[in-house]
Residue, then its C-alpha position, 0 to 999 in steps of 0.5 A: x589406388x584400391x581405394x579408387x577402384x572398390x569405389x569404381x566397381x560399387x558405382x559400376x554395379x550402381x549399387x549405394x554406399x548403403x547398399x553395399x555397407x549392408x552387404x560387407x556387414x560395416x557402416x556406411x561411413x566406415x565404407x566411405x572412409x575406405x573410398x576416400x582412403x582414410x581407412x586401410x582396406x583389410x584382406x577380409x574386406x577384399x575377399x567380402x568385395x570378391x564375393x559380392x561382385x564376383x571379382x578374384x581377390x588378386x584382381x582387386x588387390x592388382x590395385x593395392x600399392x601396399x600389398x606386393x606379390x613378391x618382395x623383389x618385384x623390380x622397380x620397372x614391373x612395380x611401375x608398370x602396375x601402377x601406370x596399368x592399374x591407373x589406366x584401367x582405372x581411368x578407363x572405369x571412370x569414364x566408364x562410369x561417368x559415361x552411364x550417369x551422364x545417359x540417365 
């Protein structure tokens, strides 16, 4: 879901995979590969997005299935960041669709 939502945040700010590859110092692809999930964003990378879009680093990692704050975090909390993260994440989808569609 991280995935999902770095990507999100980039075209929010309507900056290019380039652009923001340039900024956070990797490839274009190695970016690309992060938004589609087939790389593992690294904690270094999250507090890179942080600074760049000026968003706390615990804001993005709310989106991380695999980073947890608490090893004994219940089952029913767990599945209320998922459904919350989903939701917000929606919302910035449509979001986002709604500002390519008005250009």
């Amino acid at each position: 879901m991280i995935n999902r939502a770095l990507k999100l945040i980039r075209q929010f700010h309507e900056m290019t995979q380039q652009e923001l590859a340039e900024k956070l110092d990797i490839s274009k692809s190695y970016l690309s590969e992060l938004e589609s999930g087939k790389k593992t964003v690294s904690y270094e990378l999250i507090e890179k997005y942080s600074k760049i879009f000026d968003i706390s680093a615990s804001s993005l990692v709310f989106f991380s299935e695999s980073i947890s704050s608490d090893d004994n975090e219940s089952k029913h909390l767990k599945k209320f960041r998922q459904v919350a993260s989903n939701k917000v994440l929606n919302i910035l989808e449509w979001f986002v669709g709604r500002e390519k569609a008005a250009q």
